[in-house]
C-alpha positions in Angstrom: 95.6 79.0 104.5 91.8 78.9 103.9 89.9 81.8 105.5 87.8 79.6 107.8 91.1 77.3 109.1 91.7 78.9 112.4 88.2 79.0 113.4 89.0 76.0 115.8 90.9 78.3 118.1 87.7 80.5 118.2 85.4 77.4 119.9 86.8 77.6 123.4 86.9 81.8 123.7 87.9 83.7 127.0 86.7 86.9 126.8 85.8 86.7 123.7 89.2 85.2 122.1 90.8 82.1 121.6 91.9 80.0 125.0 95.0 79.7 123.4 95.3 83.8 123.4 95.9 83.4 126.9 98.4 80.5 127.6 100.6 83.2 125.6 99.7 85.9 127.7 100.6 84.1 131.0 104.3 83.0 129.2 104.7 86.0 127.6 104.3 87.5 131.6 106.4 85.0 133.0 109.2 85.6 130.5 108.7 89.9 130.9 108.5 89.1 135.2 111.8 87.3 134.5 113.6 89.8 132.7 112.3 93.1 134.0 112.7 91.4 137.8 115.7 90.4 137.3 116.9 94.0 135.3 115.5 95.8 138.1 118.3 94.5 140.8 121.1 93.9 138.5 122.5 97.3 138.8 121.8 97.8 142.6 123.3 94.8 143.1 126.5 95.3 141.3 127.3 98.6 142.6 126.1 98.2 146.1 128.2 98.3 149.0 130.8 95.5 150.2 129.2 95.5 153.7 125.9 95.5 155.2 123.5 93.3 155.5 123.0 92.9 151.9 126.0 93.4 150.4 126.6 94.2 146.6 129.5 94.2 144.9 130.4 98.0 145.0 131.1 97.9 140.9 131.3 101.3 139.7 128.6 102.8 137.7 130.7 102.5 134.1 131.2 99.1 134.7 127.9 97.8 136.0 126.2 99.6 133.0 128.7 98.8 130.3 127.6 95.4 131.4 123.7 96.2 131.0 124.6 98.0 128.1 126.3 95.3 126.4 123.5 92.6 127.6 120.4 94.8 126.8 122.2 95.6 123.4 122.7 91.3 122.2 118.9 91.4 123.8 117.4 93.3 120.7 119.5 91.6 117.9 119.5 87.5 118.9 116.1 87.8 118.1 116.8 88.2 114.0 118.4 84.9 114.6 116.1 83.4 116.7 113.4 83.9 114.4 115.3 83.1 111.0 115.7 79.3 112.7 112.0 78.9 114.2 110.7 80.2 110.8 113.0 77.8 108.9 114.3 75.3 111.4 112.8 74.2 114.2 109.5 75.8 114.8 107.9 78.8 116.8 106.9 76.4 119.7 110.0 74.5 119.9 111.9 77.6 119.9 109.7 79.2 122.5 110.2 76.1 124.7 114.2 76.2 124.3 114.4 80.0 125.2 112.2 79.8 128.5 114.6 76.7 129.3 118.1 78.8 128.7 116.4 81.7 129.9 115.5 79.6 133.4 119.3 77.9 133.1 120.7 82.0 133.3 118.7 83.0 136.3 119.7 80.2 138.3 123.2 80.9 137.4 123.1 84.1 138.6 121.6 83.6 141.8 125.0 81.6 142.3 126.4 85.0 142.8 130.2 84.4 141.3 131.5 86.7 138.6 132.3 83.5 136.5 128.1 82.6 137.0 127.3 86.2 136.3 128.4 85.8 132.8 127.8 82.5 131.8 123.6 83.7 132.9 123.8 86.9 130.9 125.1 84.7 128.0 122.1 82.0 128.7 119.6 85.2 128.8 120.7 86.8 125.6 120.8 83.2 123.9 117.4 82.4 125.2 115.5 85.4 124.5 117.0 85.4 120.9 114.8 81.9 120.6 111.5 83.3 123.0 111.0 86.2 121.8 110.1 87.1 118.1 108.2 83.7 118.4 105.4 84.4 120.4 103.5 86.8 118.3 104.3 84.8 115.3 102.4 81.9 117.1 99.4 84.7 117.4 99.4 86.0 113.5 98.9 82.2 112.5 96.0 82.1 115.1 94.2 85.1 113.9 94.6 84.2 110.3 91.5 85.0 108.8 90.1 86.8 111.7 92.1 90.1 111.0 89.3 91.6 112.3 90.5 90.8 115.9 93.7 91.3 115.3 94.6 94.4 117.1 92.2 93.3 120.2 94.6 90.5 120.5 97.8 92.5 120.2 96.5 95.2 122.8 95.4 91.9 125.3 99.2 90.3 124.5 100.7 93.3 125.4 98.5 93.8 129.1 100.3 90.6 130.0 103.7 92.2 128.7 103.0 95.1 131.1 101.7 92.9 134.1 104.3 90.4 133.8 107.3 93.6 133.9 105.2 95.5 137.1 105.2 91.9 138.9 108.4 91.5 137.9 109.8 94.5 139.5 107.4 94.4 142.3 108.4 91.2 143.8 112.2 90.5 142.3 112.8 94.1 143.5 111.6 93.4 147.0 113.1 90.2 147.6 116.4 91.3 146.0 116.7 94.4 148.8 115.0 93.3 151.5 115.5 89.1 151.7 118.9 88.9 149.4 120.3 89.2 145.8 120.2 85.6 145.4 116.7 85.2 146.3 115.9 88.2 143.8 117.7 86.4 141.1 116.6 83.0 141.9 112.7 84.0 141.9 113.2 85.4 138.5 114.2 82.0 137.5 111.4 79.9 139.0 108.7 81.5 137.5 110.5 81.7 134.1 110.7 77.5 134.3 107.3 77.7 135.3 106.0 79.6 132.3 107.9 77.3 130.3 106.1 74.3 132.1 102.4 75.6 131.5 103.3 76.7 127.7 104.8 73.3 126.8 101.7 71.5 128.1 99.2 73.5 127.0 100.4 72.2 122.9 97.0 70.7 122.7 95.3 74.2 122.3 97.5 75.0 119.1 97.3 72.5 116.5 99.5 72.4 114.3 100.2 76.3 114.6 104.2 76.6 115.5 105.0 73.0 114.2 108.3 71.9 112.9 108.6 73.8 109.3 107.7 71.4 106.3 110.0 71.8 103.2 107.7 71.8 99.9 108.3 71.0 96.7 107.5 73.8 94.6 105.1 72.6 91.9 104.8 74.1 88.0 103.3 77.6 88.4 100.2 77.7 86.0 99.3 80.1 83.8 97.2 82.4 86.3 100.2 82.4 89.0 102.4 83.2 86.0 99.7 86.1 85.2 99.4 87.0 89.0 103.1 87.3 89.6 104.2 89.4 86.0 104.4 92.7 88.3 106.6 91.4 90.2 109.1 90.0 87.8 109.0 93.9 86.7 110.2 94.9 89.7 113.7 96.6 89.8 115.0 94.2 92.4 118.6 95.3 94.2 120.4 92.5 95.3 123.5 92.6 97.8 126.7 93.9 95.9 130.5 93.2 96.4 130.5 96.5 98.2 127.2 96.0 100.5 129.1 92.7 101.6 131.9 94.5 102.5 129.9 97.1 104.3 128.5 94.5 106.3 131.7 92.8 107.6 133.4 95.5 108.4 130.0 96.8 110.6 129.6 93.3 112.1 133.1 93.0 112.7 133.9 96.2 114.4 130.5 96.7 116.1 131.3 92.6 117.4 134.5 93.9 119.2 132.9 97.2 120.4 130.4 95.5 122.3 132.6 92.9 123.8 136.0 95.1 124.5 133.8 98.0 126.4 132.6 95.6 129.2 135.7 94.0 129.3 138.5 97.1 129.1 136.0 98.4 132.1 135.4 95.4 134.4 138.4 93.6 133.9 140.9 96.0 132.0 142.0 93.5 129.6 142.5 96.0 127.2 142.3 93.7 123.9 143.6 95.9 121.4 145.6 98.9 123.4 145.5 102.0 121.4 144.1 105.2 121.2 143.5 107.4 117.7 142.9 111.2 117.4 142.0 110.7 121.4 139.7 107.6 120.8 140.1 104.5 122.8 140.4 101.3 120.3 136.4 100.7 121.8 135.4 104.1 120.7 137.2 103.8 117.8 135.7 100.7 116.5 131.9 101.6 117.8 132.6 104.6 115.4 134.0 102.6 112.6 130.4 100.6 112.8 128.6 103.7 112.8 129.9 104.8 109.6 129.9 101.6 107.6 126.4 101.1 108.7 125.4 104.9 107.3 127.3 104.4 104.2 125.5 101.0 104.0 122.4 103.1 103.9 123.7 105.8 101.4 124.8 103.8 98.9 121.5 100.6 99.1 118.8 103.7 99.5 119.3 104.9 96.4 119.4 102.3 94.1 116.1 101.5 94.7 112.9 103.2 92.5 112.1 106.2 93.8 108.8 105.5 95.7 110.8 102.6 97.4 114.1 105.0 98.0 112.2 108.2 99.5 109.6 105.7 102.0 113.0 104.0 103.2 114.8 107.1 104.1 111.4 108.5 105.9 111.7 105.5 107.7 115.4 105.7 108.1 115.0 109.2 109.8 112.8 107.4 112.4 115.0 104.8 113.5 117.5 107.4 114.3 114.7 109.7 116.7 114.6 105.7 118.1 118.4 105.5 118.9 118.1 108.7 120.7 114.6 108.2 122.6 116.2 104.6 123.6 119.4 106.2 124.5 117.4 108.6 126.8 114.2 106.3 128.2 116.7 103.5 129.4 118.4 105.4 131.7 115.4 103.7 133.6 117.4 100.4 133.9 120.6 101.6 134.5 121.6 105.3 135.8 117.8 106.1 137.5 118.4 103.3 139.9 122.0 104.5 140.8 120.1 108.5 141.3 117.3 106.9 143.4 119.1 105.1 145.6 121.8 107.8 146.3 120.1 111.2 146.0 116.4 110.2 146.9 115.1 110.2 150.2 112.9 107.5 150.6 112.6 107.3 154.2 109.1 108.1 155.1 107.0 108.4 158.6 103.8 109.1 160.4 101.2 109.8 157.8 103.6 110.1 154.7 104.4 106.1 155.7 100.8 105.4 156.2 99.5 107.0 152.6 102.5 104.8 151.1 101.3 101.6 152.5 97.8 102.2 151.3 99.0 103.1 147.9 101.3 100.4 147.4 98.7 98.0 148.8 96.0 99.2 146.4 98.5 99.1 143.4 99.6 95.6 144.3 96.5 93.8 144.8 93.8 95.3 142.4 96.1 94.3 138.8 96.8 90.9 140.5 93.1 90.3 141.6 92.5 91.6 137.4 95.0 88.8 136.5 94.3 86.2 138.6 90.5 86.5 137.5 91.7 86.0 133.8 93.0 83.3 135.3 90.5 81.6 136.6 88.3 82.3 133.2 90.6 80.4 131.7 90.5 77.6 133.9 86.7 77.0 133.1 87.3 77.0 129.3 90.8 74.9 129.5 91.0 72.5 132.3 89.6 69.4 130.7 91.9 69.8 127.9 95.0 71.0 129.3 94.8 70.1 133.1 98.5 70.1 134.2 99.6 73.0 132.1 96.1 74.7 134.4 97.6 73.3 137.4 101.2 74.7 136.8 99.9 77.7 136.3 97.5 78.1 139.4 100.4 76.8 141.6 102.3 80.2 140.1 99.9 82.1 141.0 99.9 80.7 144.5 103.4 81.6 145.0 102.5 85.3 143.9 99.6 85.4 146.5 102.1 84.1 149.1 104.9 86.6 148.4 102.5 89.5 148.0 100.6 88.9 151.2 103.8 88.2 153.0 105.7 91.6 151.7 102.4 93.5 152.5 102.7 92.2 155.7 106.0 92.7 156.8 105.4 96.0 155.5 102.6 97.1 157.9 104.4 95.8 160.7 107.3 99.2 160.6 106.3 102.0 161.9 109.2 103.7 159.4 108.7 103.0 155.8 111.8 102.8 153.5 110.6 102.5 150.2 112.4 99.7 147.8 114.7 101.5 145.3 113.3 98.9 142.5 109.2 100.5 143.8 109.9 103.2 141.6 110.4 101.0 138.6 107.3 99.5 138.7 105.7 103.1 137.7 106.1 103.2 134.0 104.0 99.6 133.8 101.3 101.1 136.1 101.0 104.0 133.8 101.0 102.5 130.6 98.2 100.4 131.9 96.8 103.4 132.9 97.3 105.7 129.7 97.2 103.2 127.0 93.4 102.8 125.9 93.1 107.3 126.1 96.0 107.1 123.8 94.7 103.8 121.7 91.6 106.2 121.1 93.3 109.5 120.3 95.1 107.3 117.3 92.0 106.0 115.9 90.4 109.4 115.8 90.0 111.9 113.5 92.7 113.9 115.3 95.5 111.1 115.2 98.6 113.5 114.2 101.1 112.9 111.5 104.1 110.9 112.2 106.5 113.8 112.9 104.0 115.4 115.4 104.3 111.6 117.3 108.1 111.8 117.3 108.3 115.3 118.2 105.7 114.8 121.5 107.4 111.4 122.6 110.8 113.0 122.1 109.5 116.4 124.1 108.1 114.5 126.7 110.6 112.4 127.3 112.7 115.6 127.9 110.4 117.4 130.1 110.9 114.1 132.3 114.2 114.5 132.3 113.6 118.2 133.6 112.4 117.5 136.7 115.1 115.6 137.6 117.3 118.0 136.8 115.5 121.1 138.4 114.9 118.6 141.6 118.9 118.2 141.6 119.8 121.9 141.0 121.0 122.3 144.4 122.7 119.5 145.1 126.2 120.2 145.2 129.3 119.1 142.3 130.9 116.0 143.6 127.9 115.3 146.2 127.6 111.4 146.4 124.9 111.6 148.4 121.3 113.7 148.8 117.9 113.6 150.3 115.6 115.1 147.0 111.7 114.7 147.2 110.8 111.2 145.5 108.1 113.3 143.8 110.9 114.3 141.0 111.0 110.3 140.0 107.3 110.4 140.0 106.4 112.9 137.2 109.6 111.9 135.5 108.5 108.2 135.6 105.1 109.6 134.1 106.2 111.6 131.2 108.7 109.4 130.1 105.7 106.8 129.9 103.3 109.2 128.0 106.3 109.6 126.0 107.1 106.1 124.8 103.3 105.5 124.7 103.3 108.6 122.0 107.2 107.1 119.9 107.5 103.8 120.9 104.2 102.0 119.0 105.3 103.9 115.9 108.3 101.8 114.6 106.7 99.0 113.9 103.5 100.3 112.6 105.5 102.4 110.1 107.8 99.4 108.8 104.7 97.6 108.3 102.9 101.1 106.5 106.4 102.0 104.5 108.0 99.3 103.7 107.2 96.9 100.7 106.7 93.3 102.1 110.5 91.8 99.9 111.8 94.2 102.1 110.8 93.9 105.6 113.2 91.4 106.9 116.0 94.3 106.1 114.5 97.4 107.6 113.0 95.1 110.8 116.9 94.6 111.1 117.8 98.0 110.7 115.1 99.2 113.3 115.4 96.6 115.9 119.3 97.4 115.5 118.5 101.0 116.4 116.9 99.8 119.4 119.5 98.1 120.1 122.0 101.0 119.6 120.1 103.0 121.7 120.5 100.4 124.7 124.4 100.6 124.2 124.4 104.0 123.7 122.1 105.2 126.9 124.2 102.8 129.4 127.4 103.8 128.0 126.5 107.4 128.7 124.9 106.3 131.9 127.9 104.9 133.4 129.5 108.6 133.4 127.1 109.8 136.1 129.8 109.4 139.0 132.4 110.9 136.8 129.6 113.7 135.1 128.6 114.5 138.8 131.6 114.8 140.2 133.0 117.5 137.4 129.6 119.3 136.5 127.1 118.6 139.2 124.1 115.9 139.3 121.6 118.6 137.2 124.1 118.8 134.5 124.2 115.2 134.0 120.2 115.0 133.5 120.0 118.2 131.2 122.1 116.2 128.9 118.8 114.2 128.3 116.5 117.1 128.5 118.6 119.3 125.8 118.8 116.7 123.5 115.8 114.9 123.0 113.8 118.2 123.0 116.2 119.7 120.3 115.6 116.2 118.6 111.8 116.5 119.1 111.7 119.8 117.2 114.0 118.9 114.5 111.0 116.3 113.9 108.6 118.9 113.7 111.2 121.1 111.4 111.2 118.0 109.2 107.3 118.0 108.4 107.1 119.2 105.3 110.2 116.9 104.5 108.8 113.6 106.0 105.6 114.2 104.3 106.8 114.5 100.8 109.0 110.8 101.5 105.7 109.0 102.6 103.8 109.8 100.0 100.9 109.9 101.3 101.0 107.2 104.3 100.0 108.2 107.7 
């Protein structure tokens, strides 16, 4: 593409980028309102009690999170698919347009409420973000191309409307889920996921032919100065897929395949599919170790065989994706076993002046980001509406819908004279400091004093820990077996903050170092392998999460969160151990 062919999308600008920048923000933070609102309940909902006046289905904790585990694991590997077919197949519009629609199809099934609905959603939701997601910031490289220059200023504007759309999200699912009803929780999360669709899909106009339908091409003669161009890379020592690496991967796919779907089922439905036990493994354990081991001897024996430049980068980056299983194993207890401690052991009751302070917090929290969106809003209006009116309108009549529920929860609110703060509230914390801590940290990278990649691992690792700490020091007393407690909501607080300083120090890094390590024949391979660490870590932290009843009962609530103190901190220094090491295999990238 010529250097100058995406200048068109820099005529109509919005402070200062391309209109079109920001019809991907808003459906990029109606799809991240969606799925972080509809996350934050999910749990509560499934293990709340049978009666009351909003009763959950009093699940136990393994089984509600071997759910979440199972659905936020399919989350972070249907994109590799999704993206193969918009790249090849369909587009990265269409495909954007057919995940908001599934995604929209699985949030009104599970405001239904049955069991039946409840999976036939998740299974709409993992289908559909396979398609939305890895498309939207291909849709913004092909923008920018040519203007690399603006690049990162995009990225860093994208993901403010991944942030705003998950502390909406929380904010207003979460309330309406515990205070109005489950269904209503569910159902919201729905509505403005078909809306986001809406104003996308009729906002085409602004993209050209950027996202369109993939066009085979012939492949003409090479000439003679393509033939000169391209002689190093016929020198390359390629390393194509062997017998063996085939094998390797069946037997992975294949035996990680029934590990994810057996664990939900053996624990929510005891169908026990296979029925054994080996060495004092259950056939799920078995087979999630039998993945774990083809998948490392995939590594050991692919690794090598390429030159050593190539080889020793790939193991450094190796090493990092398994600090990511771990940190993700950790971070996520967020979704799934935070909720369960917050609702049980946390005393959220508050009165007098406690209440009052509260209520003026959560007011200035709620309105002030809105009133920042809703006036990127309204810039956009004045550059777009004569060119993409109803997508404009659609969108405005979102935000109307927002304003309403806000303004009605804040007022419902200041009517009590008691103040019971939403379990979901505490959620909405990590967005609000990332917002918060992101441009300190964006300017501590591009300094002189941005640390080596170790030093990043080791401090998102540590602090990640140290958030787990308070927790655990906050729970010290409570009891073995307790099933209920009254701790200070200050412990969730700083944990909520240091585990967000912590991802903003780790989770950035992946990507950047796939892109920095990895020779460009070989992305699509490592992007698997790291986005299936990810994805391991999801598994992995709900899996472990779902023992907290059982973990509390024999060894006491604190023991429980020093597991994710000990281990991420020991993890954290082996990073820093592995300097010198990590150094040597990067050969020379930072």
């Amino acid at each position: 593409m010529a250097k100058n062919s995406t200048d068109q999308f820099f005529q109509d600008k919005v402070l200062g980028h391309p209109s079109g920048l920001f019809v991907l923000f808003f459906t990029e933070m109606w799809e991240r309102f969606s799925y972080y609102g509809m996350r934050a309940i999910l749990v509560i909902f499934l293990t709340g009690s049978l009666i009351g006046d909003n009763p959950g289905w009093d699940w136990s904790s393994s089984s509600a999170l071997s759910l979440l585990g199972t659905y936020a694991m399919l989350v972070y590997l249907t994109p590799l698919i999704g993206g193969w077919l918009a790249d090849n197949k369909i587009g990265y519009r269409m495909a954007v347009v057919i995940g908001a629609l599934l995604m929209t199809l699985g949030h009104a099934s599970m405001a239904i409420e049955t069991p039946t609905f409840l999976y036939i959603g998740i299974s709409f939701l993992i289908l559909g973000n396979g398609f939305f997601k890895p498309n939207m910031t291909s849709i913004i490289s092909k923008m920018y191309e040519g203007h690399d220059e603006k690049k990162d200023g995009a990225y860093n504007i994208f993901y403010m409307g991944v942030n705003a759309g998950a502390f909406i999200g929380i904010m207003l699912c979460g309330w309406v889920g515990e205070k109005i009803g489950w269904s209503y929780g569910f159902g919201l999360a729905g509505i403005f996921m078909f809306l986001g669709m809406l104003q996308f899909y009729f906002a085409q106009p602004l993209f050209g032919n950027i996202g369109d339908k993939p066009i085979k091409v012939e492949l003409e003669e090479i000439d003679d100065i393509g033939e000169e161009n391209d002689s190093s890379k016929l020198t390359e020592k390629l390393n194509p897929f062997l017998t063996v690496d085939y094998i390797l991967v069946a037997v992975f796919t294949i035996s990680a395949l029934i590990f994810i779907i057996n664990d939900p089922l053996s624990k929510i439905g005891d169908i026990q599919t296979f029925n054994f036990t080996i060495a004092g493994l259950s056939d799920s354990l078995f087979f999630a170790l039998l993945a774990a081991i083809t998948f490392i001897l995939l590594l050991l024996i692919r690794i090598p065989r390429y030159v050593a430049i190539e080889r020793d980068k790939m193991i450094a980056f190796s090493i990092f994706c398994l600090f990511t299983i771990f940190f993700w194993a950790a971070f996520e207890q967020a979704a799934g076993s935070l909720p369960i401690y917050t609702r049980d052991f946390t005393n959220r009751i508050l009165e007098g002046g406690a209440a009052t302070t509260f209520k003026v917090v959560d007011l200035i929290v709620t309105i002030v980001p809105l009133g920042i969106i809703t006036y990127v809003l309204l810039s956009l209006f004045r550059q777009t509406f004569n060119r993409i009116g109803l997508s404009n309108v659609i969108l405005g009549f979102s935000f109307v819908i927002v304003w309403a529920i806000v303004l009605y929860k804040l007022y419902i609110e200041y009517q009590s004279t008691e103040t019971e703060v939403p379990v979901t509230w505490f959620a909405i914390l990590n967005s609000l400091f990332i917002i918060m801590f992101a441009p300190l940290f964006t300017k501590w990278w591009d300094s002189k004093y941005n640390p080596p990649a170790s030093v990043k691992y080791f401090l998102g690792l540590f602090l990640l820990g140290i958030g787990f700490a308070f927790l655990a020091f906050g729970a010290k007393d409570v009891p073995d077996g307790a099933k209920t407690a009254s701790l200070s909501m200050a412990w969730l607080v700083f944990a909520y903050l240091f585990h967000t300083l912590g991802e903003l120090c780790l989770s950035p890094m992946g990507l950047s170092y796939l892109s920095k390590l990895i020779p460009a024949r070989m992305v699509a391979f490592m992007f698997g392998v790291y986005y299936l660490a990810i994805a391991i870590g999801n598994k992995l932290a709900h899996y472990v999460g779902g023992d907290i009843e059982k973990i509390t009962q024999e060894h006491g609530l604190s023991s429980f969160f020093l597991i994710f103190t000990l281990i991420p901190i020991g993890l954290g220094l082996v990073s820093l151990l592995l300097h010198p090491l990590l150094k040597k295999l990067m050969h020379g990238v930072r």
